[in-house]
C-alpha positions, 0 to 999 in steps of 0.5 A: 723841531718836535722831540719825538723826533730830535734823535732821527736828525741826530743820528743822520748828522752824529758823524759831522757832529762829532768830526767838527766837535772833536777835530775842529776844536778840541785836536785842534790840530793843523789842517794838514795833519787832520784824519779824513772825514771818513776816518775816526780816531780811537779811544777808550772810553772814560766816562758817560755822565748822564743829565737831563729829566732821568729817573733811571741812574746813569748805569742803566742809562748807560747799559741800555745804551750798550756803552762800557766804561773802559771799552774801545770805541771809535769817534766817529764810528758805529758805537755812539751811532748805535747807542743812540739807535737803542736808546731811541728804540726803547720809546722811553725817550724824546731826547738823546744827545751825545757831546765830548767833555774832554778828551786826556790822552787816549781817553773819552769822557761823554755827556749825555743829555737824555729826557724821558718821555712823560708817563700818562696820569689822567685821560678824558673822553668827550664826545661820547657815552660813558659806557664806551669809554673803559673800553676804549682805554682797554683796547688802547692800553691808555692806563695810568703810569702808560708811557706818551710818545707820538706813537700812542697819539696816533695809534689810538686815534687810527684805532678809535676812527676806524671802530667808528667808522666800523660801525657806520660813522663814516665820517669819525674825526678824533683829536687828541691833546696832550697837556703837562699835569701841574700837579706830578713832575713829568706827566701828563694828562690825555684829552681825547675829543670825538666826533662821529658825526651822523651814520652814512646812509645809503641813499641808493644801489643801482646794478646794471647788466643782471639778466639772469638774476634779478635786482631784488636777489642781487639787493638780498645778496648784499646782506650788510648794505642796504639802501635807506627804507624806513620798513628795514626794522632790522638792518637798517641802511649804513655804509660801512667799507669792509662790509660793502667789500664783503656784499661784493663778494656775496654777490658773487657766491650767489651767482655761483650758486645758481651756476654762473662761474665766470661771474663778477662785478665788473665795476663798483662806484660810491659817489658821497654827497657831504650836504646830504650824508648819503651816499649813491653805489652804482654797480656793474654786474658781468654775469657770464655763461651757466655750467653743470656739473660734469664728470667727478672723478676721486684719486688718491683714495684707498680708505673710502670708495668712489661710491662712498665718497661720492654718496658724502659729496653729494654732487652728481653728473648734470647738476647745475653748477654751484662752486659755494656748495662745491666748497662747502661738500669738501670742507664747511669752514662754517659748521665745525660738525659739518658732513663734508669730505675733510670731516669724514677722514679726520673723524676717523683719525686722518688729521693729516689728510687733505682734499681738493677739487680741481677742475679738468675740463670745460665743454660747452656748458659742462665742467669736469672735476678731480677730486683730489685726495692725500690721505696721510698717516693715521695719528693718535692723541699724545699729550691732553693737557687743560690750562687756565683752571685755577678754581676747578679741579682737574679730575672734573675737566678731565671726566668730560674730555673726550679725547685720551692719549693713545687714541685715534684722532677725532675732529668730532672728539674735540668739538664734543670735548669743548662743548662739554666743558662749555656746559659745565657751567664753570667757564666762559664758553666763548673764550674756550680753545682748544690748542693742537701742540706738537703736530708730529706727522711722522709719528702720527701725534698730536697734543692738544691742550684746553685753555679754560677762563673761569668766568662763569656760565654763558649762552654760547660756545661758537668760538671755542668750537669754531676753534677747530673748523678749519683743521 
């Protein structure tokens, strides 16, 4: 039985375990006078003598364990069942198991034989570039004194498949061996063995029922899966699942955006030829109906009027429908600084604000919308406060940060403030964020705090601008 696992049966089997043990041979009472099964007998415990491959002494063993000497436990009963149970959630160990040494009187004396998992010394790759290989130890914490359980095993060789596969090695297999290190007591060393084999290439993508968009716009949409061609230069053809799934989802959007709401892809087959390492993808497209936009009408706003609001949608009555750019006029998840609806009230201080659009009526071809609107409260910056600067001088941050306490909230504030500090030219742009604390809507605050890396200049500041899109 493997180790790993020896603890789990002990802990199903401790109770009959110790009724045998104990009433069987150590009581050696008569069967009459013998306690039921479901019954335990009380005692005090003595002493925990602590053996087996330890580091630790028997106090902290013994402590982890959540035992005491002197303190009333039942055998059997819950006190060893969950001390075995503790031990085994720390993941420090392959062995736990509890015998009776003696028993004088009222007292308990318990061995426990416990074996520490082996620590790792040395991990080696095959199979791949020596440029992925720090990379892959990062991501799998797979560093030196790092404690090998099955857990370790299989969380990065899952980890390692899938980045390949990711990145359309479809067909990734990773074995890993453990094998005990000679030459250090109780480690061992990791052989991790990949095989990404060839990427997946997409041999063909048939679609059926499209009449109203043609192949060549449906094929465009899927922007990540192409079909094997040798004039794609820059994407060329790969199969990868989630990216697939996504081009299901553009497929979609781009029907939407020529007015066909009910649009959907019915049906999706891939069919993988192994002798051949390609695949086939058959699609079946239900394109549904053409709309327009209908009537759009605003409720619930006080600060902007209809005319203003509607001059910021940029929707009007008998246009043709398109629900992307619906999404996009109330709120652009992809552009942070975007003219949108959410952006023109939380530019002006409605952080608390937010924005609907709900359809109300379907006429024949036509499609009546309410915008719907909570303004909320005003709020104001509270607490400004920068993190992660250990070089820097605060006074230099601060001077470029545009958001002051007391002011009146501003999304456009923010975004400024992070690109700002990102060309300075002492952090890393991409790792900058800015963190909203102590959303408070019933005072109308917010703190915000600024966490900087010091790595230096860089091209880009997308993530830390991104940071506050979606607000």
């Amino acid at each position: 039985m493997n180790k790993l696992n020896k603890f789990l049966v002990l802990n199903k089997n401790i109770l009959l375990f110790f009724t045998i043990l104990i009433f069987g041979s150590i009581n050696q009472t008569k069967a009459q006078d013998r306690i039921p099964f479901d019954q335990g007998v009380s005692y005090i415990l003595a002493q925990i003598k602590v053996s087996g491959k330890v580091t630790y002494n028997e106090q902290t063993i013994t402590t982890f364990a959540g035992l005491e000497k002197g303190q009333r436990i039942t055998v059997p009963g819950e006190e060893i069942s969950n001390a075995v149970k503790k031990l085994g959630k720390l993941g420090l160990f392959s062995d736990i198991d509890f015998y009776t040494n003696k028993i004088t009187g009222d007292s308990i004396y318990l061995d426990l034989i416990i074996n520490e998992l082996p620590k790792l010394s040395e991990v080696k790759f095959n199979g791949i570039k020596k440029s992925k290989i720090e990379g892959l130890i990062k991501d799998n914490g797979l560093t030196k004194g790092k404690i090998v359980n099955e857990n370790l095993i299989t969380t990065s060789k899952n980890y390692i498949e899938n980045k390949y596969k990711k990145d359309g090695f479809y067909n990734t297999k990773v074995n890993i061996n453990v094998l005990a290190d000679s030459t250090n007591a109780n480690q061992v060393k990791m052989l991790v063995n990949i095989d990404k084999g060839n990427k997946v290439k997409v041999k063909s993508i048939t679609i059926e029922g499209n009449q109203k968009i043609s192949d060549a716009k449906v094929l465009k949409a899927m922007k990540n899966t192409k079909k094997q061609n040798p004039f794609h230069v820059f994407k060329a053809s790969k199969y990868i699942k989630e990216k697939y799934k996504e081009d299901l989802d553009n497929i979609v959007k781009k029907y939407k955006e020529k007015g066909y709401r009910d649009a959907r892809v019915v049906s999706d087959t891939v069919i993988y030829d192994k002798n051949s390492n390609k695949i086939a993808i058959q699609l079946k497209i239900e394109e549904g109906n053409k709309y327009y936009f209908g009537n759009i009408k605003f409720l619930g706003n006080t600060i902007y009027s209809d005319r203003g609001l509607s001059s910021v949608l940029g929707i009007k009555k008998g246009d043709v429908y398109n629900g992307v750019l619906l999404e996009k006029r109330i709120q652009d998840k992809s552009k942070p600084d975007a003219e949108d609806l959410t952006n023109l009230y939380q530019n002006n201080g409605y952080l608390f604000s937010s924005i609907n659009a709900v359809e109300t009526k379907t006429a024949n071809d036509s499609i009546d919308f309410e915008i719907r609107i909570l303004e909320g409260p005003l709020a104001y910056f509270n607490k400004i406060t920068v993190v992660g600067n250990d070089k820097t001088n605060d006074a230099v941050i601060y001077r470029e940060i545009r958001t002051k306490p007391g002011q009146k909230y501003s999304k456009d504030d923010v975004v400024r403030s992070v690109r700002e500090l990102g060309a300075l030219g002492f952090f890393d742009p991409e790792a900058l964020e800015p963190k909203f604390k102590n959303v408070d809507a019933a005072a109308g605050t917010v703190d915000i705090e600024y966490n900087v890396v010091e790595k230096g200049s860089s091209q880009s500041n997308y993530k830390g601008v991104m940071a506050v899109a979606d607000l």
